[in-house]
N, C-alpha and C positions, 0 to 999 in steps of 0.2 A: 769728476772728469773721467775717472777709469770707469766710471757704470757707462755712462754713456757713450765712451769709446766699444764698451762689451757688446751695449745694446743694441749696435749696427749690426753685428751680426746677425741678431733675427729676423731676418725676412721671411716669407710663407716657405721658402725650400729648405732657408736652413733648419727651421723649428720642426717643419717633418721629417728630414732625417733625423734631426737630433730625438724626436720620439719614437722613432723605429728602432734608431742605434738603440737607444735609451731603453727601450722596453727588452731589445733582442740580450743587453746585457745584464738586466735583472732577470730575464726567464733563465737562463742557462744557469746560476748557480742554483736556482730557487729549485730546479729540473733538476738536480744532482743530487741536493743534500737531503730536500724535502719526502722525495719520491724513493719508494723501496726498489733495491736493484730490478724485479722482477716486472713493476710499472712499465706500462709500452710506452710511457712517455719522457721515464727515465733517463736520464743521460750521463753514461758511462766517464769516468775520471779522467780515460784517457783520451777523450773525445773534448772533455773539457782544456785540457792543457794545450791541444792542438789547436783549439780555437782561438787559446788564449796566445796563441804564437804567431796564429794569423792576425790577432788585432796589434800585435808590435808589429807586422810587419805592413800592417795597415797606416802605423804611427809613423813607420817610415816613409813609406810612399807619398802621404802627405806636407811629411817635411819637403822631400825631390819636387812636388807638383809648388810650394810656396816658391821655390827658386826658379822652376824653370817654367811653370805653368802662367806667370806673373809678372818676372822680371827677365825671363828668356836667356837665363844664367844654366846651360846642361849640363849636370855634373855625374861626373861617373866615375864621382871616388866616396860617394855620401857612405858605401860601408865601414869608410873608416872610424866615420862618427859613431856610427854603431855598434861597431867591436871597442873600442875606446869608450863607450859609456857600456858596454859588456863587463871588459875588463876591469873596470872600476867596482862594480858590483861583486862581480867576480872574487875579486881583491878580499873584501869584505866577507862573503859567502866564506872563503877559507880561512881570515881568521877567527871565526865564528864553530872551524874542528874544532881547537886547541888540543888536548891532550886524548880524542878520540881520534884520530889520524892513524897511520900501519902503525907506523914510526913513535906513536907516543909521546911529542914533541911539543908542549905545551906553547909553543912563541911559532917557532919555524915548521911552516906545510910541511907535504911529507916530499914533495919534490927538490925543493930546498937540505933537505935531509938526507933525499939521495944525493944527492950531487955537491957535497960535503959542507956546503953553507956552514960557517960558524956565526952570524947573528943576521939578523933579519935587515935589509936595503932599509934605507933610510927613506925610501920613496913608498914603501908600506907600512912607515906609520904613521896612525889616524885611522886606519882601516877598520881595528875593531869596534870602531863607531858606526855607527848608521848616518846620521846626522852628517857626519863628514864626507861618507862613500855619497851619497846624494849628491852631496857638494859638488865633489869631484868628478860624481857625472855628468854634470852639467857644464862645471867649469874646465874639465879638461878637453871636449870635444868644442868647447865656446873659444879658447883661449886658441885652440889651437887655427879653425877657420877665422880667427880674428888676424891674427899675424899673417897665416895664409891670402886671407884676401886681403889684406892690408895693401900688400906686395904686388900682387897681382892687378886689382884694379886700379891703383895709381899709375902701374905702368899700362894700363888699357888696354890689355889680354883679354881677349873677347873670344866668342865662338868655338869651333871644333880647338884651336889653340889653348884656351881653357880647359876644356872638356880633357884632351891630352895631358894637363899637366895636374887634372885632380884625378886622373887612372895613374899615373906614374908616382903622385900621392901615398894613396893605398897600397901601389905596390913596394912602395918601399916601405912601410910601416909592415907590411906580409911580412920582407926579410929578414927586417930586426925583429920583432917578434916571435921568428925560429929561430934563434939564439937561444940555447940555454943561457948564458951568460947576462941576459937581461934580463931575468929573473921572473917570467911569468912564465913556467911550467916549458916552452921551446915548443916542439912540436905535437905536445898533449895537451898543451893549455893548461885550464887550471878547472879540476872535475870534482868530485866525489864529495858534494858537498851534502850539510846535515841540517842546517836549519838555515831560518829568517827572520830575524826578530824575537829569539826564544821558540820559534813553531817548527816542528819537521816538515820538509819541504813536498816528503811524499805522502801529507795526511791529505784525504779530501777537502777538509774545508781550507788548508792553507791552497790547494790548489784553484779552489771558489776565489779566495782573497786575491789571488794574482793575475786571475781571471775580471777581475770584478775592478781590481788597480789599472789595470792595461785598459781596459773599457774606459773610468774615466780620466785617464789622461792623453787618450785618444780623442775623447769629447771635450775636454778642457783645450786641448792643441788646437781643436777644429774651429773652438769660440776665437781661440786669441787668432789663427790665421784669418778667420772672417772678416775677423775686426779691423786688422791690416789690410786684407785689399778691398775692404769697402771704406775704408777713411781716406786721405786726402792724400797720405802716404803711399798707399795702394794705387793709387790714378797715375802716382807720378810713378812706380811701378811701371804700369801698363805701359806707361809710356817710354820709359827706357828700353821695355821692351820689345814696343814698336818703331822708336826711331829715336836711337841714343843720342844721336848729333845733334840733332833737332834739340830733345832735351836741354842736351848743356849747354847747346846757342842761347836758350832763352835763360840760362843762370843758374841751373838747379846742379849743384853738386853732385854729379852721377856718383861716385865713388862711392860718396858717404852713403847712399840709397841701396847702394848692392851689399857693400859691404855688412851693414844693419841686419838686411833680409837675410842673408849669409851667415852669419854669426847667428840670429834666433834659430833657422831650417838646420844647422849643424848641432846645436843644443835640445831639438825637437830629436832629433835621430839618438844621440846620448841617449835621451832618458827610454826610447822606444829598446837601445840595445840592451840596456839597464833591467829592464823587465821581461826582456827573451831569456838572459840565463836563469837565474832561476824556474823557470818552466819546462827547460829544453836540460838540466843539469850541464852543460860543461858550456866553457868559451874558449876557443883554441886559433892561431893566427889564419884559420881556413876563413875565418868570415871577414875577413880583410881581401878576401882574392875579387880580381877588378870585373869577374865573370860577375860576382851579386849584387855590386853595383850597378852593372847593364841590364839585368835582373829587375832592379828598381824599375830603371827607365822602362823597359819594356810594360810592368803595371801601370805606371801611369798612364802610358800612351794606349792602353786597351781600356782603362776607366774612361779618360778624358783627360788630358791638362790644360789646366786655367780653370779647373772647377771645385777643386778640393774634397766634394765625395767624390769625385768619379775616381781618383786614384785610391781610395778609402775600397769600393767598390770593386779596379780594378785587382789592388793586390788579396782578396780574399778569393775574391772567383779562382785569380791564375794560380794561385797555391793549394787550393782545393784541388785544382783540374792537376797540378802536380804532383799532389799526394794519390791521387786516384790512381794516375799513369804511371808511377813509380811504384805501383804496389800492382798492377795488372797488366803494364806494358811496359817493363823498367827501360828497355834497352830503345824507345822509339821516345823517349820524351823529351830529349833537346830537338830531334827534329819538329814535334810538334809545336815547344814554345817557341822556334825559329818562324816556324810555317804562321802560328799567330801572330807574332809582330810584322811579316809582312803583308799579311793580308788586311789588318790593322792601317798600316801605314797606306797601303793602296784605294783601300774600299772605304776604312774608316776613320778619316783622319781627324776627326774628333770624339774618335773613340766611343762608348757604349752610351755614354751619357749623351754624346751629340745625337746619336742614331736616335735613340730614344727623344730627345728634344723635336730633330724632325718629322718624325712618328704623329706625337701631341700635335704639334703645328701642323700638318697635313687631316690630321682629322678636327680639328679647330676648324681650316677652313673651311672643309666639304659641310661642318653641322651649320656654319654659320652661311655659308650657300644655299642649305636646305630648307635652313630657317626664316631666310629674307622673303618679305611676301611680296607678290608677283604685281608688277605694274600692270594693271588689266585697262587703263585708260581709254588706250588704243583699241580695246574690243567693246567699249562702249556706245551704245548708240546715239549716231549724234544729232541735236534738235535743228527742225528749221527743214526747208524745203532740199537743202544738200542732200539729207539721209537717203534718201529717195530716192537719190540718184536723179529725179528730175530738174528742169531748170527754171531758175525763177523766171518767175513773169516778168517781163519788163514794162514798164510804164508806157502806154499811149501817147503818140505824139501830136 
C-alpha cells in the first residue's frame, strides 16, 4: 500500500526533476572531493556549504508551497518550524563539545557556564544522542503545529486572520528565545560547535555529507509531497482550497484535512532547519523573525505555488540573486527582493514555472499549426461539364 501510494508520484515531470536534482546533487560532492583544488571544474568547500544552505532552504519552501500552494493555508510563521528543528540539532551539536568548550565543562555549554548554571535543564537531556535530537526534530516542530492547528481550524480561522496569527506565532517564540533564562544561548544562540557524529564539521568531506543529507531529504520530502496531492487526499486538498464551504457541505471533515497537511509541512520545515545548522555553524533567535518567514512566501510565489519544484526552483534562484546582491550591492537588496515579489505578483502570477508552462504550450501550438496538412480539396479540379465553367446541355424537347 505505501509503494503504491509512493508510485503516484512519478509522472514524466516528477521523474525529470527528480533526475536533474538527482544528478545536480551527486556531481557537486563528486566536483569537490574527487577533483584537485586547481581543476577548473573543481568546486571550492565553501561554495559547497552554501549550496547545501540553499537546498534546506529549498526544503523549506516546499514545505510553505504543500500548505499554501494545495490547501490555500498562507502561513507566515513556517520559520518557526525551522529554527525549532535548528535548535534541536543545535542542542545536540553542543553537547557533542563536552570538555573541549572555553570553560572546560564536561556536561554544561560554555554559555551555561557563563551565566552560572549549576546543572544542566532537564529539557536537554537526550541530547547527546543523535537518535533522539532527530526525534525531537521532527517531533517538537510536529507537536507543536499539531496543538496550534488543532485550535485554530476547529475554530475556522481562515485567510489573512490565519496568516496574522502564524506571524505573531514566531514572533513570540523570537521573544522567549532572547531570554537567557531559557537556556538556549539568548541573543548568541548556540555556536562554536565541533563535530557531527564523531566527524569535524569543518572537514570537506563532512561538508560533502551534509551536502549530500540535505539533497536527499529534499528528494525524499518531494516524493512523500507528490504523493499527497496526487492521491485522493490531495483532490480533496484542492478543493478546500478552492471552496471550503462547498467541501464541508458535502461531509468531508475540513479540519482534520488541514490540520494533517499542517502537521507533515511543519515537520518538513523541522528537519530542513535541522540540516541548515550544521552548515551555517550557529542557530540564534534571529531566524525566528517574521521578515524570513515572508521571505518564504516570497520564493514560492516566484517558483510557482501549487507545483512543488517551482518553490524548490523558486528558493535557490532568489538566494543565489541574494547572495550576489549582498556581496556587490549590499545596501539595494531588500529593495530588489521587494521590486521582485511585486512584479511577480503583477506579471507572473504563477510564477517561473507557470511562464515557463505557457512558453511550452504556445509553441506546442504554433508546431502543431505548422504541422497540420493543408485541406487542398477546394483547389482541386472538379470533373464533369461544371469545371468548365460551361453549361450543361440540356435535353431536347
Amino acid at each position: 500500500m505505501i509503494t503504491h501510494f509512493l508510485l503516484r508520484a512519478f509522472d514524466r515531470q516528477a521523474t525529470l526533476f527528480l533526475l536533474i536534482a538527482g544528478g545536480i546533487i551527486l556531481a557537486v560532492p563528486a566536483l569537490n572531493l574527487l577533483l584537485p583544488p586547481d581543476h577548473p571544474l573543481h568546486v571550492p568547500t565553501y561554495a559547497v556549504s552554501l549550496m547545501g544552505k540553499y537546498l534546506t532552504y529549498a526544503l523549506l519552501a516546499l514545505s510553505v508551497d504543500l500548505v499554501w500552494g494545495y490547501c490555500g493555508i498562507l502561513s507566515l510563521g513556517h520559520g518557526a518550524f525551522f529554527a525549532l528543528g535548528g535548535y534541536a540539532m543545535g542542542m545536540y551539536l553542543m553537547r557533542q563539545i563536552g570538555p573541549r568548550g572555553v570553560y572546560g565543562d564536561p556536561v554544561l555549554p560554555d554559555f551555561m557556564v557563563f551565566l552560572n548554571w549549576k546543572e544542566l535543564p532537564w529539557y536537554w537531556y537526550g541530547f547527546d544522542s543523535f537518535p533522539f535530537a532527530m526525534l525531537m526534530v521532527l517531533l517538537v516542530p510536529g507537536v507543536l503545529a499539531f496543538v496550534f492547528g488543532w485550535f485554530a481550524f476547529r475554530s475556522r480561522v481562515s485567510g489573512v486572520y490565519l496568516s496574522i496569527i502564524t506571524q505573531a506565532l514566531t514572533y513570540a517564540l523570537l521573544l522567549a528565545f532572547f531570554r537567557n533564562d531559557m537556556g538556549f544561548g539568548g541573543n548568541n544562540g548556540l555556536t562554536d560547535f565541533k563535530d557531527i557524529l564523531g566527524f569535524s564539521v569543518q572537514a570537506d568531506a563532512t561538508r560533502a555529507g551534509l551536502f549530500l543529507a540535505s539533497g536527499l531529504a529534499l528528494l525524499v520530502s518531494f516524493l512523500l509531497a507528490r504523493s499527497i496531492t496526487r492521491s485522493k487526499l490531495g483532490k480533496v486538498l484542492v478543493a478546500v482550497r478552492d471552496a471550503e464551504s462547498r467541501t464541508r457541505f458535502l461531509g468531508y471533515k475540513v479540519e482534520r484535512y488541514k490540520l494533517f497537511v499542517w502537521t507533515v509541512s511543519a515537520m518538513m520545515a523541522g528537519l530542513a532547519g535541522a540540516l541548515y545548522v550544521p552548515q551555517v555553524g550557529i542557530i540564534n533567535p534571529g531566524e525566528f523573525a517574521p521578515a524570513n518567514s515572508i521571505e518564504v512566501v516570497i520564493w514560492v510565489a516566484v517558483g510557482g505555488r501549487g507545483t512543488l519544484y517551482g518553490p524548490i526552483i523558486g528558493a535557490v534562484l532568489v538566494n543565489y540573486g541574494k547572495t550576489w546582491f549582498t556581496a556587490v550591492l549590499p545596501e539595494i537588496w531588500l529593495f530588489a527582493l521587494g521590486a521582485l515579489f511585486v512584479v511577480v505578483t503583477l506579471f507572473l502570477p504563477k510564477g517561473i514555472t507557470g511562464l515557463a508552462a505557457q512558453i511550452r504550450e504556445k509553441i506546442r501550438t504554433k508546431t502543431a499549426g505548422r504541422s497540420k496538412p493543408q485541406d487542398t480539396s477546394s483547389l482541386a479540379p472538379q470533373s464533369g461539364p461544371q469545371s468548365s465553367g460551361a453549361k450543361a446541355p440540356q435535353p431536347a424537347e
